[in-house]
C-alpha positions as CSV (number, residue, x, y, z in Angstrom):
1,X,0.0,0.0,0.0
2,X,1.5,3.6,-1.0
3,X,1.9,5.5,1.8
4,X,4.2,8.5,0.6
5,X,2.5,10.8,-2.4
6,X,4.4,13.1,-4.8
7,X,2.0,15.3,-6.4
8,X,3.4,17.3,-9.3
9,X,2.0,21.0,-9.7
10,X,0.0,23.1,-7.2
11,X,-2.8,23.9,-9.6
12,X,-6.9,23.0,-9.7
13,X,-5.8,19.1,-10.2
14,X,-2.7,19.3,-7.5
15,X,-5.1,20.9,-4.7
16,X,-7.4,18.2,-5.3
17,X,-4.9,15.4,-5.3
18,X,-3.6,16.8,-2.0
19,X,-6.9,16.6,-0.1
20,X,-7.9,13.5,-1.6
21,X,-4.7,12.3,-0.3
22,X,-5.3,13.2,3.3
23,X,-8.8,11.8,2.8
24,X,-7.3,8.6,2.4
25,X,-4.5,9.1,5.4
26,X,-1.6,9.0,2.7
27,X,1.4,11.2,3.0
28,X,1.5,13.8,0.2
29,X,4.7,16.4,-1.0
30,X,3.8,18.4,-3.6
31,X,6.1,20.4,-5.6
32,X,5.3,23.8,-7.4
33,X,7.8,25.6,-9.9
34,X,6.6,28.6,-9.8
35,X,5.7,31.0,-6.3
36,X,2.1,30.3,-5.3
37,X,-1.4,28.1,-6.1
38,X,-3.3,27.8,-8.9
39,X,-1.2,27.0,-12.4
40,X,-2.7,28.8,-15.1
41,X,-5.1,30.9,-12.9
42,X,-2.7,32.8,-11.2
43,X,-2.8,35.9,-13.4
44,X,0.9,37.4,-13.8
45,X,1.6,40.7,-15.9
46,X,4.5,38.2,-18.1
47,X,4.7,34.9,-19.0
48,X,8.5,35.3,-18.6
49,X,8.7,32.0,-16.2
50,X,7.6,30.5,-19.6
51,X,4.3,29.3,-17.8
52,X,1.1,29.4,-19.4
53,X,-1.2,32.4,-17.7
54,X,-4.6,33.4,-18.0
55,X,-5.1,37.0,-19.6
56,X,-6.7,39.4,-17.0
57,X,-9.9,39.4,-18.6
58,X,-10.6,36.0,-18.7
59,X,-14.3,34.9,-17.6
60,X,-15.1,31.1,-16.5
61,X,-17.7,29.3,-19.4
62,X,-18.8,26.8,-16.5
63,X,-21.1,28.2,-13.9
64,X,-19.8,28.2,-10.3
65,X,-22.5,25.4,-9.2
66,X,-20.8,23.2,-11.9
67,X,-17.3,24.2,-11.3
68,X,-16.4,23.8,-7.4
69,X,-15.4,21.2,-5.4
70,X,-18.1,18.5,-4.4
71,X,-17.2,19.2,-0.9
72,X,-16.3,22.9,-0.8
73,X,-19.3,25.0,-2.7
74,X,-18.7,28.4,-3.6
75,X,-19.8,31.3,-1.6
76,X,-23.6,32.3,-2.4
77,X,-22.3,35.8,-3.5
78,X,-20.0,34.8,-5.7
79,X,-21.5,35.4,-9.3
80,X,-22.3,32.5,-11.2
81,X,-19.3,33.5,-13.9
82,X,-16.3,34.2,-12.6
83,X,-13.3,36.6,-13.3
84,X,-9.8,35.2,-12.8
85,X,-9.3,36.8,-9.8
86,X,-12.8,35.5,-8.3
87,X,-12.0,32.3,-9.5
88,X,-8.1,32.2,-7.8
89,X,-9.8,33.6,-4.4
90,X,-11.9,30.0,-4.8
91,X,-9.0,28.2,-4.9
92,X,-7.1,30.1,-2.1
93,X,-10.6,29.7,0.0
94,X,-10.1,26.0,-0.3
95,X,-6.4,25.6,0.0
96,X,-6.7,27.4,3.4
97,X,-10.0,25.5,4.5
98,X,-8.6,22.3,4.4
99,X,-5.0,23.6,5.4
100,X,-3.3,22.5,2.2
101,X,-0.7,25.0,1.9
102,X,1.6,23.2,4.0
103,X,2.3,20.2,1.8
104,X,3.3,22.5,-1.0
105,X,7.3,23.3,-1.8
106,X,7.1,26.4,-3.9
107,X,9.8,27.5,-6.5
108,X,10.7,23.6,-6.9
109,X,11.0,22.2,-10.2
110,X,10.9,18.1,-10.7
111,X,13.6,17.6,-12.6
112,X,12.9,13.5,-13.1
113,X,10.8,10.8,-11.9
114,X,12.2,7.1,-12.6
115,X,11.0,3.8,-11.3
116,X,13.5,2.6,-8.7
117,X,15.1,-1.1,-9.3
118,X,12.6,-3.1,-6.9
119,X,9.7,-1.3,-9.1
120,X,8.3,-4.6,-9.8
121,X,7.9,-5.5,-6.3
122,X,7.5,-2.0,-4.4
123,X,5.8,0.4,-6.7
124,X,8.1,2.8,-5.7
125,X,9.8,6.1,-7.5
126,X,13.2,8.2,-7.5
127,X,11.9,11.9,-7.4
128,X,15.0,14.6,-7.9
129,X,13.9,18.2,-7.9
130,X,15.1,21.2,-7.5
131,X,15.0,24.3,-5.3
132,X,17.1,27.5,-6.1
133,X,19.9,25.6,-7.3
134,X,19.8,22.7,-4.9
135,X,19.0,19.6,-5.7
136,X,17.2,16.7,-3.1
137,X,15.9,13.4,-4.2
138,X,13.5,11.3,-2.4
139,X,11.9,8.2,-2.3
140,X,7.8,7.8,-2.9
141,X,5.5,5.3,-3.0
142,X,3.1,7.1,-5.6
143,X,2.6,9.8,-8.3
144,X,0.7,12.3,-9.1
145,X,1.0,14.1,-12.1
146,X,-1.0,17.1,-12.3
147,X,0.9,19.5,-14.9
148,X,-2.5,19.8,-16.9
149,X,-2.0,20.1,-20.6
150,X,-1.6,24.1,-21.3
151,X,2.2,23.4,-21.2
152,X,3.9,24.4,-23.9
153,X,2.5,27.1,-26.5
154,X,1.8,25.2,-30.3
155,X,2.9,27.9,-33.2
156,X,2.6,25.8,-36.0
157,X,4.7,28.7,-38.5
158,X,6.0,26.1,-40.3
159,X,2.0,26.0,-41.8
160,X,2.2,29.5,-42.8
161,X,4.3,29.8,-46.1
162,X,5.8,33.6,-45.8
163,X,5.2,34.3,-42.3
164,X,8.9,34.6,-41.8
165,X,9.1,37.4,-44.4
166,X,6.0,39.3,-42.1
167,X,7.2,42.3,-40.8
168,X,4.7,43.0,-38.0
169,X,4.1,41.6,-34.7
170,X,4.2,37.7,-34.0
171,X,2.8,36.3,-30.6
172,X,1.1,33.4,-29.0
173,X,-1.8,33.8,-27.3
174,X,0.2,32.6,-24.5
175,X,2.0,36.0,-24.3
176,X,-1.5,38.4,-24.4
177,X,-2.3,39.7,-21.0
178,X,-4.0,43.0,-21.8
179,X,-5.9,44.6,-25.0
180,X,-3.4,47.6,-24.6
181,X,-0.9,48.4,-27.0
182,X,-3.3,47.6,-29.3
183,X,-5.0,50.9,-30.0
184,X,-5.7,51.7,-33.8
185,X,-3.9,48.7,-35.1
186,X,-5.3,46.0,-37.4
187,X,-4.9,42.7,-35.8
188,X,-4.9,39.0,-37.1
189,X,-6.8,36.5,-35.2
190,X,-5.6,32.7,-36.0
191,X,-7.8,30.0,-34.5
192,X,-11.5,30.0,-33.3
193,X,-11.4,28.4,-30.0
194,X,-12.6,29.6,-26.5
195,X,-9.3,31.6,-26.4
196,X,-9.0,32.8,-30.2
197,X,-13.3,34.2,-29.3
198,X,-12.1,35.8,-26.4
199,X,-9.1,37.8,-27.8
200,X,-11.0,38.9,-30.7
201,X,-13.7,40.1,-28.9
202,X,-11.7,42.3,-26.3
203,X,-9.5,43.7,-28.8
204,X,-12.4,44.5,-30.9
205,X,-13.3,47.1,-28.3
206,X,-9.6,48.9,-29.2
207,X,-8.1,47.7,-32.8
208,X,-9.3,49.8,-35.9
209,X,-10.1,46.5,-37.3
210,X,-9.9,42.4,-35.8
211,X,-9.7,39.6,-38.0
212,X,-10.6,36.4,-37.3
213,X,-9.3,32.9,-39.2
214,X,-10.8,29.9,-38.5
215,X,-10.5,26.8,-40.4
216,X,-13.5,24.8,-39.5
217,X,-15.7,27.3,-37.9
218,X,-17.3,26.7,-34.3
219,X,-20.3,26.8,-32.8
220,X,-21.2,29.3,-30.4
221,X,-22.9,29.3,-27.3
222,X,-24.0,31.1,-25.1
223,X,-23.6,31.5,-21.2
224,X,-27.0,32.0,-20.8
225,X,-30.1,29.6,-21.6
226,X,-33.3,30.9,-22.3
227,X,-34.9,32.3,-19.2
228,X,-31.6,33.8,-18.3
229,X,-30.2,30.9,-16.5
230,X,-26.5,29.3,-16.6
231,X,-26.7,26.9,-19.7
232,X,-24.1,24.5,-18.5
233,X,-27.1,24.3,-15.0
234,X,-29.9,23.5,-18.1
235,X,-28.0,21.0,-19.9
236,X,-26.0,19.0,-18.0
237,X,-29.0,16.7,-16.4
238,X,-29.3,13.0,-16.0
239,X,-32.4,13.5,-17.7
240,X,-30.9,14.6,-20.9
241,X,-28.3,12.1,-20.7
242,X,-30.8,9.4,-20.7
243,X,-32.7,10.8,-23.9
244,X,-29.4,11.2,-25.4
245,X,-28.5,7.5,-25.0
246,X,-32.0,6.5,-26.7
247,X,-32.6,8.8,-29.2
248,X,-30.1,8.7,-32.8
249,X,-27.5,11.1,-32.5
250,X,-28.3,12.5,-36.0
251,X,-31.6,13.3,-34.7
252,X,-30.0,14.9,-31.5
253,X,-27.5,16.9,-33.5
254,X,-30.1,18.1,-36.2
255,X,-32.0,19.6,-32.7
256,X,-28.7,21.0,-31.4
257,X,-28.0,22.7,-34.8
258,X,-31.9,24.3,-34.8
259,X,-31.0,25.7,-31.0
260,X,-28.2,27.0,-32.3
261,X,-29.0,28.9,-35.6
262,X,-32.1,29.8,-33.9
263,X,-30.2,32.7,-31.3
264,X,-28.1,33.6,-34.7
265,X,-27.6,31.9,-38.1
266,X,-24.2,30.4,-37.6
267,X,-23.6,30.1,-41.7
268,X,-24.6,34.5,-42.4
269,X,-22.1,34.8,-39.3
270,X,-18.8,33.3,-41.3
271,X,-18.9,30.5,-38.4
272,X,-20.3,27.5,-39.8
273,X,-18.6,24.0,-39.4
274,X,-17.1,23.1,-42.3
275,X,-18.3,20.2,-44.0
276,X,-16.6,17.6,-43.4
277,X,-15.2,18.7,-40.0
278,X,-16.0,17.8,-36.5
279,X,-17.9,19.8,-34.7
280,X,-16.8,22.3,-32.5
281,X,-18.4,24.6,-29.6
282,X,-16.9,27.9,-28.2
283,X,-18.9,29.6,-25.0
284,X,-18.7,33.2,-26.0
285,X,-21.7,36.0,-25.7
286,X,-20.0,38.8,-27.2
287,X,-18.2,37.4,-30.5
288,X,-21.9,36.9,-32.9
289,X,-22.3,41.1,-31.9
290,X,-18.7,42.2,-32.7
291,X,-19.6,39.9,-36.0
292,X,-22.6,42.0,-36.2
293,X,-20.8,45.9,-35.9
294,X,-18.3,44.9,-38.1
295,X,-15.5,45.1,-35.5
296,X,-14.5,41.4,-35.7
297,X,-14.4,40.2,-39.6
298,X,-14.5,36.4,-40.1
299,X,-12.2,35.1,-42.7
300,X,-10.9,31.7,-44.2
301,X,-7.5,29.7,-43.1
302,X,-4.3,31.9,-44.2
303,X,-2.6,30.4,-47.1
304,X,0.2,32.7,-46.8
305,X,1.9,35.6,-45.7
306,X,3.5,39.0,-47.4
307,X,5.4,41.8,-45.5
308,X,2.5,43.2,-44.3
309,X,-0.9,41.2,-45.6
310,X,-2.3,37.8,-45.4
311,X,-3.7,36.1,-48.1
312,X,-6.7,33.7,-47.2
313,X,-7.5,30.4,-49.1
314,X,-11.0,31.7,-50.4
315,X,-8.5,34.2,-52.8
316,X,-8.9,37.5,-50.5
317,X,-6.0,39.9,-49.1
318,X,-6.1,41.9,-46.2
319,X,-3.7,44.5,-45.9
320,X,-1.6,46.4,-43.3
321,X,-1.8,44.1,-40.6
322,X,0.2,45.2,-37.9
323,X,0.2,42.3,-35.3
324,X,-1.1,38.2,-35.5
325,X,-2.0,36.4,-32.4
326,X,-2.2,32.7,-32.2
327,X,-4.5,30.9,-30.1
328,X,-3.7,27.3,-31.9
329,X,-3.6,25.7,-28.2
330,X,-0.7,24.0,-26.3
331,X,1.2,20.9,-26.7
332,X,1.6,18.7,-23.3
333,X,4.9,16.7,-22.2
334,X,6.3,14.7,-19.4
335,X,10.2,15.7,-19.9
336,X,10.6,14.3,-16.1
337,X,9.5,11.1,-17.1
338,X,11.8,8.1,-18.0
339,X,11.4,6.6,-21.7
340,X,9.7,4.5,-22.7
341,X,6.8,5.9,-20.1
342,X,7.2,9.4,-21.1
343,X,6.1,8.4,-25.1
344,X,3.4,6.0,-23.6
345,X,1.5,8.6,-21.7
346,X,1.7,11.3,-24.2
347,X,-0.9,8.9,-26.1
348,X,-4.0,9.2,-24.1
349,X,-5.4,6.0,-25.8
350,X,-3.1,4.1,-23.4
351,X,-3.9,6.0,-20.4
352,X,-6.5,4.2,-18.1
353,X,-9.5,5.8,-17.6
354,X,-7.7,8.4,-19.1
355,X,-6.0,8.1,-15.8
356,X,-3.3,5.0,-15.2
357,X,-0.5,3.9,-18.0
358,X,-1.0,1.1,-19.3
359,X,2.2,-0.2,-19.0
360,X,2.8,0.1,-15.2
361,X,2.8,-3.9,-13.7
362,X,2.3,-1.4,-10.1
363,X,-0.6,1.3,-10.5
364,X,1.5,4.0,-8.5
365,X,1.4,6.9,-10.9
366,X,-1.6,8.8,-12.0
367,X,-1.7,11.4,-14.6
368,X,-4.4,14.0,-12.8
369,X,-6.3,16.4,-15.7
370,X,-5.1,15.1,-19.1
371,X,-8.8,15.1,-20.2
372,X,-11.2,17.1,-22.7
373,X,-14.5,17.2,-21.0
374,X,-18.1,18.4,-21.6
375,X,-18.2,20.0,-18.6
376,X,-15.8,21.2,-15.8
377,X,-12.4,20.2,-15.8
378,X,-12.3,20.9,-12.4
379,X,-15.0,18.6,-11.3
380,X,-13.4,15.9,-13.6
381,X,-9.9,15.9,-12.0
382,X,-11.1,15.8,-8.3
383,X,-13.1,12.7,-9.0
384,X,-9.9,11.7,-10.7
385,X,-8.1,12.2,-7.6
386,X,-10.0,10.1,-5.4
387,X,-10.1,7.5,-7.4
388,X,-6.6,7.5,-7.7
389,X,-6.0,7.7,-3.7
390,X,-8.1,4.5,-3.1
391,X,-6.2,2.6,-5.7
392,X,-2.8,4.0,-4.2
393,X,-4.2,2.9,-0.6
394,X,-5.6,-0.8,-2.0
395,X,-9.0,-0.3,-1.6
396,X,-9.9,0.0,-5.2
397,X,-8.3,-2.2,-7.8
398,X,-7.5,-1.9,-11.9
399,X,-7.0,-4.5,-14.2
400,X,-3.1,-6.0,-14.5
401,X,-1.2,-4.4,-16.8
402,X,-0.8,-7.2,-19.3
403,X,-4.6,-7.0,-20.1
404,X,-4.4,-3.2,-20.6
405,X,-1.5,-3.2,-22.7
406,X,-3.1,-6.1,-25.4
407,X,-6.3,-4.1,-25.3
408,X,-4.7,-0.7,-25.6
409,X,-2.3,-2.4,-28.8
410,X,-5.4,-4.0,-30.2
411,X,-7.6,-0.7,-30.9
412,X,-4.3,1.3,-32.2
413,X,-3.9,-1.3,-34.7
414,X,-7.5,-1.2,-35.3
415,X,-7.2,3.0,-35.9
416,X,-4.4,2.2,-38.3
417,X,-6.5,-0.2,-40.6
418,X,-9.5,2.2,-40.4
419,X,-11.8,0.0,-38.7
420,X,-12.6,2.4,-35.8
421,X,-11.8,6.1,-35.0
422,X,-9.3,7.3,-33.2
423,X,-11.8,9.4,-30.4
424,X,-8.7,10.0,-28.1
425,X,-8.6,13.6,-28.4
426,X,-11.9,14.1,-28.7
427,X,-14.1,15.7,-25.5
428,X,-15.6,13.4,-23.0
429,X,-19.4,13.1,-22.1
430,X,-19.8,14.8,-18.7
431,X,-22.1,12.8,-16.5
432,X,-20.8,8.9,-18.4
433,X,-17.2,9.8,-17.6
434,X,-17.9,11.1,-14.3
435,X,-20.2,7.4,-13.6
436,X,-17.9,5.4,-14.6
437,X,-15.1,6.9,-12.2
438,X,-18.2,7.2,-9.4
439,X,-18.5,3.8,-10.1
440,X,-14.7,2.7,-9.4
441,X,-15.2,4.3,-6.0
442,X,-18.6,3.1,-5.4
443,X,-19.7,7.2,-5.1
444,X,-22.5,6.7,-8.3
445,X,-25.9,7.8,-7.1
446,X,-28.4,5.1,-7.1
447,X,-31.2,7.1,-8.6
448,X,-34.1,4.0,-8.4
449,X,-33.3,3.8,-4.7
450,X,-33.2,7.2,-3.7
451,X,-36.4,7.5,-5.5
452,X,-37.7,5.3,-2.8
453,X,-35.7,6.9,0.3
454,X,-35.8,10.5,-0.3
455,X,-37.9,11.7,-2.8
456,X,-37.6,15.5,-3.4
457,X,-33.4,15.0,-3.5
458,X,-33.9,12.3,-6.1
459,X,-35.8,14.9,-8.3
460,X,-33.4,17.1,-8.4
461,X,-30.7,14.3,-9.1
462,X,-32.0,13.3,-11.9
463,X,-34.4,16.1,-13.4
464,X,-31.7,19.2,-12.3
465,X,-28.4,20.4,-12.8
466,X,-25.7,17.1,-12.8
467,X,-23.8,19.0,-9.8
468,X,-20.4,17.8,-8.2
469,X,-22.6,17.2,-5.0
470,X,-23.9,14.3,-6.0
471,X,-21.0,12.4,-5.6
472,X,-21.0,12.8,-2.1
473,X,-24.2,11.3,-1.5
474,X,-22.8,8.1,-0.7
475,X,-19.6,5.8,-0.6
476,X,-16.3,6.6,0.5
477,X,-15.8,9.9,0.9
478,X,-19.4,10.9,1.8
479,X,-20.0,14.8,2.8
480,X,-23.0,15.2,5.2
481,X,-23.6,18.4,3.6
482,X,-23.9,17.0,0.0
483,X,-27.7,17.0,0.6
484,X,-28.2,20.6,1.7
485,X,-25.8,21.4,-1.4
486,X,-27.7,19.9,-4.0
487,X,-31.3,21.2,-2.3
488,X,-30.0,24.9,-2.2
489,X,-27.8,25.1,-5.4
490,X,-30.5,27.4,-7.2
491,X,-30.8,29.7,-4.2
492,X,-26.7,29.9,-4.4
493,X,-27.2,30.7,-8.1
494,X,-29.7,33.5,-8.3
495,X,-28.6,34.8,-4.4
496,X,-26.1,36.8,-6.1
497,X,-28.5,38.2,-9.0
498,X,-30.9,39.8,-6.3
499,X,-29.4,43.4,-6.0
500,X,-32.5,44.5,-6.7
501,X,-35.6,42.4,-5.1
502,X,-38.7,42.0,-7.6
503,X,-41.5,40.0,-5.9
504,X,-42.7,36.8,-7.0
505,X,-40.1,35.9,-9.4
506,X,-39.6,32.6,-10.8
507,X,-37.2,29.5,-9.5
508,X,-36.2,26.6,-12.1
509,X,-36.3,24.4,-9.7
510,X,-39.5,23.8,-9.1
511,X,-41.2,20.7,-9.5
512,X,-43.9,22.7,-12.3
513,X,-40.7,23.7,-13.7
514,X,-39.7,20.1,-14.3
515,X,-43.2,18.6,-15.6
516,X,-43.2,21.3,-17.9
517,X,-39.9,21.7,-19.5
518,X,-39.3,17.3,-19.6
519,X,-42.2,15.8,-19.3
520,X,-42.2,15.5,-22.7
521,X,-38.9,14.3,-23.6
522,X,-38.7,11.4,-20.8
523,X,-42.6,10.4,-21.5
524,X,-40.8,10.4,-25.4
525,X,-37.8,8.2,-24.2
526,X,-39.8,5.7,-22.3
527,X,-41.6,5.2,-25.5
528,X,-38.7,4.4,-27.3
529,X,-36.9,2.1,-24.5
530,X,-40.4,0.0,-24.7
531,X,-41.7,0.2,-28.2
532,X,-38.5,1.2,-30.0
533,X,-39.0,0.1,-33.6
534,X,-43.3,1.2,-34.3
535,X,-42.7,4.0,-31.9
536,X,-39.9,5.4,-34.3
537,X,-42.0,4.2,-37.6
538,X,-45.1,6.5,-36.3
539,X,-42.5,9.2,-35.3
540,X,-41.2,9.3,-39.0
541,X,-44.3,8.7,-41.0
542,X,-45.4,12.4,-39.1
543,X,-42.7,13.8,-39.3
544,X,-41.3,13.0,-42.6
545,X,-42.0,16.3,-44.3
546,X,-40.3,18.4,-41.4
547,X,-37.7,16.4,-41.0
548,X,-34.6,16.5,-43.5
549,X,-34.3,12.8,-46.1
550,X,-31.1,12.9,-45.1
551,X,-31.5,12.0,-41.6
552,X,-34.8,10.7,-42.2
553,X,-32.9,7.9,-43.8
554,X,-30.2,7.6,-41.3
555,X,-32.8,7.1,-38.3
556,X,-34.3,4.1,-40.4
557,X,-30.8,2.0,-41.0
């Protein structure tokens, strides 16, 4: 049993991995290169210490009921998105709360991690690191990786014939911080992500003019539903999830695209997937009315660059561009990592549950946050982390390496021949990830039985917001506050829109609330779990004319 804990980076993921390691009475030493919590949240005027930084005006696209700890819920005056600074005072909240700071050495770099030669039969690592200068190494019985994957800053020039011959200013979104020292120039956006929507939009506000290249377009969404509530509160529900495991995805993307293009046509915007593409979503309110004013201009993929202009694959030139900003996303590496384990967890399709290497005959080191999710990030690497404790301590187990290897080999080969899709990279589902690591731990809600046991929390389970809480209900690790959480998260959500008091105004929480908005849709899916093939028959022969052949065609294969 692992007793000792190194836990790399002091971050969202390393905070977690700490607590969950006291939880389970282990022993962790974490180790922070840079001065103080919170990785990429801790705002700094430079990136000089090379490490990646969020830009001051950066906004959180998950609402704060959907983004905290399950244990450790935000204050109800907190708003419901938060700036960076809000956000970083979370984390210092919770790092004080449970006392975490302690544990942490500051300004120390790992330098490597290699198994030590009774691996096989201890589990147990070499960590060197260093600390102004000096260098230490220890002995651990366990690993936690939690460097995240914002590492290292990817500027792909090598795609951009000319760009070498440009004469203005080159940066990585990496290196913006603040829309000043833009005034009156004409900027060049490259990339339509959550980042590349977010730079464009603020320097809109400044730049004579802001151009944005995309390559496949984006969806964009909003941060708030209709009704004025926190979309990622509306969407993420058991209920949907349920719907979206009976219902053909064609049909449930054909809905999604109608939601969409109904707020603003996506296609008169410039922002349309591309055909052929996968589809991508952005969370961004301001970009559609920056489109709108002209301030933001959306353009096609550069083909190349001049001295001063970039010339764009649909044949068009824009001129005088005095500065090009990248946000084409970050590469991730493990340089403190031995080879071959270093190569074998850079490929997330041998990674465990996204989680364990594959390789390892001893499941003592977890890589904490390597994960695209629908939903927080956050959420997802705490439920990582105490997973990973409980197999570190013995209580939970994984299957032996030698199984996980063949099975790992066996679906690359079968991505090489084409037979299957290499979905590695691509986001998570929410609320099946999050069960199947609730699950490991025996934390996963038993909805039927709390049905039976406490009705009016097993309503809001399953018909409400999918809410970290609710893996505290039960199991290892349970919070007797988890209840109370999960009863008062709407109260925590508009508390802090009530500056000014209007009587009698609505709650989405309420059971009318419910019956009305997905009555409907689970009546519909019961249908279809229990009379599947006439149900879908009837569906089609009245729909037929609304819905398009296409996918009319698809839904009857």
């Amino acid at each position: 049993m692992a007793k000792r804990v190194a836990v790399i980076g002091a971050g969202v993921s390393g905070l977690s991995s700490i607590k969950c390691c006291l939880d389970e009475d282990l022993e962790p030493t974490c180790f922070e290169r840079s001065n103080d919590i919170g990785g990429l949240w801790k705002f700094t005027e430079s990136s000089k210490d090379g490490m990646t930084r969020v830009y001051r005006s950066l906004v959180t696209n998950v609402c704060k009921e959907m983004s905290c700890y399950s244990d450790f819920p935000f204050r109800e005056d907190y708003p419901n998105f938060m700036s960076q600074e809000k956000f970083w005072n979370y984390l210092q909240e919770f790092a004080e709360h449970f006392d975490l700071l302690k544990y942490i050495q500051f300004k120390t770099t790992v330098c490597s991690v290699t198994k030590r030669a009774d691996f096989s039969k201890t589990g147990q690592w070499d960590v060197v690191t260093e600390t102004e200068g000096k260098q230490d190494r220890a002995v651990f019985d366990a690993v936690m990786v939690c460097t995240g994957h914002f590492l290292n800053p990817r500027l792909p020039l090598e795609s951009f014939p000319g760009i070498h011959k440009f004469k203005g200013q080159i940066l990585h979104s990496q290196e913006y911080k603040i829309p000043e020292g833009f005034q009156g120039k004409r900027v060049l956006v490259i990339g339509l992500g959550n980042t590349g929507g977010d730079v464009a939009a603020e320097l809109s506000r400044t730049a004579a003019q802001v151009l944005l290249s995309t390559r496949t377009g984006a969806w964009v969404n909003s941060r708030c539903s209709e009704g004025g509530y926190p979309y990622s509160m509306m969407v993420t529900r058991r209920c949907h999830d349920l719907i979206a495991q009976v219902l053909p995805s064609c049909f449930l993307n054909w809905i999604g695209e109608r939601r969409m293009n109904k707020r603003f046509n996506h296609e008169n915007y410039g922002l349309s997937i591309t055909k052929g593409k996968k589809p991508k979503f952005i969370v961004n309110d301001e970009l559609p009315t920056c489109i709108l004013c002209g301030t933001v201009m959306m353009k096609t993929s550069v083909k190349e660059f001049t001295e001063t202009s970039a010339i764009f694959e649909d044949g068009t030139v824009e001129g005088n561009i005095d500065s090009v900003i990248f946000t084409t996303g970050y590469t991730f590496s493990f340089p403190f990592l031995e080879e071959p384990l270093n190569n074998l967890c850079m490929k997330k399709l041998f990674l465990y549950k996204r989680v364990f290497p594959s390789s390892l005959e001893r499941a003592t080191l977890a890589i904490i946050g390597l994960i695209g999710l629908k939903g927080s990030i956050l959420v997802g690497t705490e439920l990582q982390a105490r997973w990973v404790t409980r197999v570190f301590k013995g209580l939970c187990k994984i299957p032996p390496s030698q199984k996980l290897m063949a099975e790992a080999t066996e679906k690359e080969q079968l991505i090489k021949r084409g037979v299957i899709k290499d979905t590695s990279e691509d986001k998570l589902d929410y609320i099946p990830y999050m069960d199947d690591l609730a699950a490991c731990i025996g934390t996963k809600p038993n909805i039927p039985s709390l049905f039976l046991k406490d009705p009016r929390l097993a309503w809001e389970v399953f018909f409400g917001p999918c809410t970290s809480y609710q893996y505290r209900l039960t199991g290892p690790g349970k919070w007797d506050g988890a209840r109370n959480a999960i009863l008062t998260q709407w109260d925590r959500t508009l508390k802090p829109l009530k500056t000014r008091i209007v009587p009698d105004s609505p709650k989405p929480s309420s059971m009318l609330h419910y019956l009305k908005a997905w009555g409907a849709p689970v009546l519909l899916a019961s249908l279809l779990l229990v009379y599947k093939p006439p149900f879908l028959k009837l569906v089609l022969d009245r729909l037929q004319d609304r819905i398009p052949p296409y996918l009319a065609s698809i839904w009857q294969r």
